[in-house]
VOTOR-497638 format. One record per residue (C-alpha): residue number from 1; residue in three letters; chain; x, y, z. Coordinates in steps of 0.1 Angstrom, whole numbers. Example, Ala and Ser with C-alpha at 12.3 -4.5 7.8 and 13.67 -1.06 7.14 Angstrom:
<rs>
     k     r   c       u       v       w
     1   ALA   A     123     -45      78
     2   SER   A     137     -11      71
</rs>
This chain:
<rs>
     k     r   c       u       v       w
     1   UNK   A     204     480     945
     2   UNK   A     178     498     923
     3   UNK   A     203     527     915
     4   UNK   A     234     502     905
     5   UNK   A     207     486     883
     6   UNK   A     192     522     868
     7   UNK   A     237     523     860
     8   UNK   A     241     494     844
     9   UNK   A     211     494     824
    10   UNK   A     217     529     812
    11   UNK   A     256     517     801
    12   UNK   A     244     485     786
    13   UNK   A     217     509     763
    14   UNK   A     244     538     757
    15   UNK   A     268     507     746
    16   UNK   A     243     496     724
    17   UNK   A     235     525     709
    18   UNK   A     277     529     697
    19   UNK   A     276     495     684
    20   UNK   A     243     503     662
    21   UNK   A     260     532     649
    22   UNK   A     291     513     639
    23   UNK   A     274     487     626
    24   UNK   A     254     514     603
    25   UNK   A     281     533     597
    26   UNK   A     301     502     581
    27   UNK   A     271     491     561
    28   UNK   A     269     524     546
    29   UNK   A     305     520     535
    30   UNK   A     312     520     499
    31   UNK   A     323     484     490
    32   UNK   A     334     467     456
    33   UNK   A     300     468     447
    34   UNK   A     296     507     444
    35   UNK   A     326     502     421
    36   UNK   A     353     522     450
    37   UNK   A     372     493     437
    38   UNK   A     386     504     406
    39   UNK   A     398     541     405
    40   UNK   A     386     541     363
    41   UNK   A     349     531     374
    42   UNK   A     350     555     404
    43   UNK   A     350     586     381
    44   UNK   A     320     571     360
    45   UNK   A     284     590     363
    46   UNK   A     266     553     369
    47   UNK   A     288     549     399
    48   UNK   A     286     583     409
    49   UNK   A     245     579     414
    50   UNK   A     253     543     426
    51   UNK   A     271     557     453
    52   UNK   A     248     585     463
    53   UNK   A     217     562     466
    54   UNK   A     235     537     489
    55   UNK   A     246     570     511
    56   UNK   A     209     581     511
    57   UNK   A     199     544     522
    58   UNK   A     226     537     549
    59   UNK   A     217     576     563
    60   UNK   A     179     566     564
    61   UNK   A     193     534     580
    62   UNK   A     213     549     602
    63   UNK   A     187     572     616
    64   UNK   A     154     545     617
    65   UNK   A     177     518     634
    66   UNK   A     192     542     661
    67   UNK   A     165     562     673
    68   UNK   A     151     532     695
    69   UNK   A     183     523     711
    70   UNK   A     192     563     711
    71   UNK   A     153     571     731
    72   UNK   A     157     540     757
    73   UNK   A     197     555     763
    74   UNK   A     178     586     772
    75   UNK   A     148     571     788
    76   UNK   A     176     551     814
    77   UNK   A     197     580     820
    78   UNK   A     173     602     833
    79   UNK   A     171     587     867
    80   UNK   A     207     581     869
    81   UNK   A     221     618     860
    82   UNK   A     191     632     882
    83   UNK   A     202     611     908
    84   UNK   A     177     591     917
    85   UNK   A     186     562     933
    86   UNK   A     173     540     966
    87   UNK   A     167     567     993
    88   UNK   A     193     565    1017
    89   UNK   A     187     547    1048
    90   UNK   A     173     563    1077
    91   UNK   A     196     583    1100
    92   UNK   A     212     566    1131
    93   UNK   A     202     590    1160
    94   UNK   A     227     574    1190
    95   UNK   A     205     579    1225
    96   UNK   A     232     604    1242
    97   UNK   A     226     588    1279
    98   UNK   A     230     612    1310
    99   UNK   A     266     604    1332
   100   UNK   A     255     603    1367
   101   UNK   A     291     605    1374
   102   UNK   A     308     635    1390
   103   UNK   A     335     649    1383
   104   UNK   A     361     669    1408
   105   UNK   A     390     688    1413
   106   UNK   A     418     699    1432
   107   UNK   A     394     731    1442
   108   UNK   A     360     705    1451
   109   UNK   A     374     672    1463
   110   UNK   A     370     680    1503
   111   UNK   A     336     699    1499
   112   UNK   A     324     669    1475
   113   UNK   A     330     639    1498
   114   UNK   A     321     658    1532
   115   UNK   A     288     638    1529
   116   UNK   A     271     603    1526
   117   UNK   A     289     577    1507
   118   UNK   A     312     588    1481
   119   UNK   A     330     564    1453
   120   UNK   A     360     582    1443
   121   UNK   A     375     571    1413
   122   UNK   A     413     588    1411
   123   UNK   A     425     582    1371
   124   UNK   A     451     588    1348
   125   UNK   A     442     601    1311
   126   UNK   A     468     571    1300
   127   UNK   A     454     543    1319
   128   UNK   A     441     517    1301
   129   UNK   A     427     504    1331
   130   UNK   A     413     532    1339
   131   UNK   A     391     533    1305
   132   UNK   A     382     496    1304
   133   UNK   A     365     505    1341
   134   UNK   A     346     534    1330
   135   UNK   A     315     517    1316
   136   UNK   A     312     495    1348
   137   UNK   A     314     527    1366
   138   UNK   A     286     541    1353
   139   UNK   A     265     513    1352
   140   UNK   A     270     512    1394
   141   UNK   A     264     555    1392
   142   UNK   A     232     547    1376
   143   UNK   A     219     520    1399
   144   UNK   A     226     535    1427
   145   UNK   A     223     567    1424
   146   UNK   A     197     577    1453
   147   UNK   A     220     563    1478
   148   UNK   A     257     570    1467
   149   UNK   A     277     601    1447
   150   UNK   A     303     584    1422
   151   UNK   A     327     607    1412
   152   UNK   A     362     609    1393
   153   UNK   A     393     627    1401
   154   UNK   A     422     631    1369
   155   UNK   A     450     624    1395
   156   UNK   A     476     637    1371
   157   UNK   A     460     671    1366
   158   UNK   A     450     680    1398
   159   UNK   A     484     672    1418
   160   UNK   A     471     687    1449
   161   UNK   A     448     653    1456
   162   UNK   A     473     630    1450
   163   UNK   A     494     647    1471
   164   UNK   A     471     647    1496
   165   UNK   A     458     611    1494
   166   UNK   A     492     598    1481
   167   UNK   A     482     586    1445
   168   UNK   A     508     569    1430
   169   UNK   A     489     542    1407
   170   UNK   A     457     541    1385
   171   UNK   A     429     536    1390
   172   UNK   A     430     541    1425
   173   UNK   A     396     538    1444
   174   UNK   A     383     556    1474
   175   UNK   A     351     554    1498
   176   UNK   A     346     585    1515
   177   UNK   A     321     576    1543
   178   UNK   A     308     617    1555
   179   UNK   A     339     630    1542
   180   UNK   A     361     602    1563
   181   UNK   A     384     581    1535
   182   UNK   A     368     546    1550
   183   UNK   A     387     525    1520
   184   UNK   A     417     521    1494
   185   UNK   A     415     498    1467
   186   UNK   A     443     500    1435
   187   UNK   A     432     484    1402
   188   UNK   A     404     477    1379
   189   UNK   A     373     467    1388
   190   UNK   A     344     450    1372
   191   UNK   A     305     463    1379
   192   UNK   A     298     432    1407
   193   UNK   A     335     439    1422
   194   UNK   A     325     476    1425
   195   UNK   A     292     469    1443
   196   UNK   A     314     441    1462
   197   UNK   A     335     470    1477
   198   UNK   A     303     492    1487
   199   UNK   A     282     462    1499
   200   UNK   A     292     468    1535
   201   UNK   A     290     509    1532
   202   UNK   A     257     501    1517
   203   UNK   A     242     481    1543
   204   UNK   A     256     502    1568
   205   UNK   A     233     539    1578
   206   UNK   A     260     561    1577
   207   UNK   A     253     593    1595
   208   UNK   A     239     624    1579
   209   UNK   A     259     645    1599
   210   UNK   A     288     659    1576
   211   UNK   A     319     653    1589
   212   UNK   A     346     683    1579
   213   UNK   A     380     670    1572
   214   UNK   A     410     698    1571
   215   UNK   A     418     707    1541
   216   UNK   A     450     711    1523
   217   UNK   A     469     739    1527
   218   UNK   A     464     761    1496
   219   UNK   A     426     744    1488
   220   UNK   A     402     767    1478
   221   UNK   A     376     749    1500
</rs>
């Protein structure tokens, strides 16, 4: 606000300062009275000097009534062409917060879910569902991350998992239980619907033995 009011000021002065000089410059004019009037008179040595001492007084005019409005143009410009305005506001520094979900591939997905309870979340790039679920997954990664691995598959990318699981929609949830698939669920779901579906793997002590599952032919696992 200060800086548009520093603009506007300095304009209003700067127009001010053209409208003096107008003003003066028309009052300086030779009129009737300095005999411009009549082309015989003109040529006459009386109007000759008439002429030159209303020039001398409309330049001393000029000068004495322009200066002030010329100095506070000046004075009001300076911290406009320097610049000077409000100081900008403070930078927005966005808190960049830590994913605690992992992600797999077609190379990782057997080795990854061999232990503990695993939430596998299989998506497509193009799934709005898939995006809308995101936040609510991490939100359940976060909270329980001491007791579960949340992870996330691209389905369409890494064929050899759907293929193996038999993906054919998205999002498609899995709960690996020591490597065993324990549960399939297809569609979006909230944060509370997500805990809904580990609530009895959670309450549950699953075994820390790992449990290998065979994995696809061609896996690098």
């Amino acid at each position: 606000m200060f800086g548009i009011f520093i603009g506007i000021s300095s304009l209003a002065a700067i127009v001010l300062y053209f409208l003096g000089a107008f003003g003066s410059s028309r009052a300086c004019g030779t009129g009737p009275s300095c005999c411009s009037g009549c082309a015989d008179c003109a040529q006459s040595d009386d109007c000759s000097k008439r002429q030159g001492i209303a020039k001398q007084n409309a330049s001393l005019y000029s000068i004495d009534s322009q200066l002030p409005q010329f100095l506070i143009a000046v004075a009001l410009s300076i911290p406009l062409l320097s610049g000077c305005s409000e100081p900008p506001p403070p930078e927005v520094v966005q808190e960049i917060r830590p994913s605690f979900i992992a992600q797999l591939s077609d190379s990782d997905f057997i080795t990854k879910t061999r232990k503990g309870l695993v939430l596998l979340d299989a998506y497509g790039l193009n799934c709005p569902s898939c995006h809308a679920m995101q936040p609510h997954l991490e939100k359940v990664a976060e909270a329980l991350k001491d007791k579960i691995v949340v992870a996330q598959i691209n389905a369409e990318t890494n064929p050899e998992f759907s293929r193996y699981y038999g993906i054919e929609a998205f999002p498609t949830l899995l709960v690996f239980v020591d490597g065993k698939l324990k549960r399939t669920a297809l569609g979006y779901r909230n944060e509370e619907q997500l805990l809904e579906l580990l609530d009895e793997f959670l309450r549950e002590s699953p075994s820390t033995e790992a449990t290998h599952e065979t994995p696809p032919s061609g896996s690098g696992s």
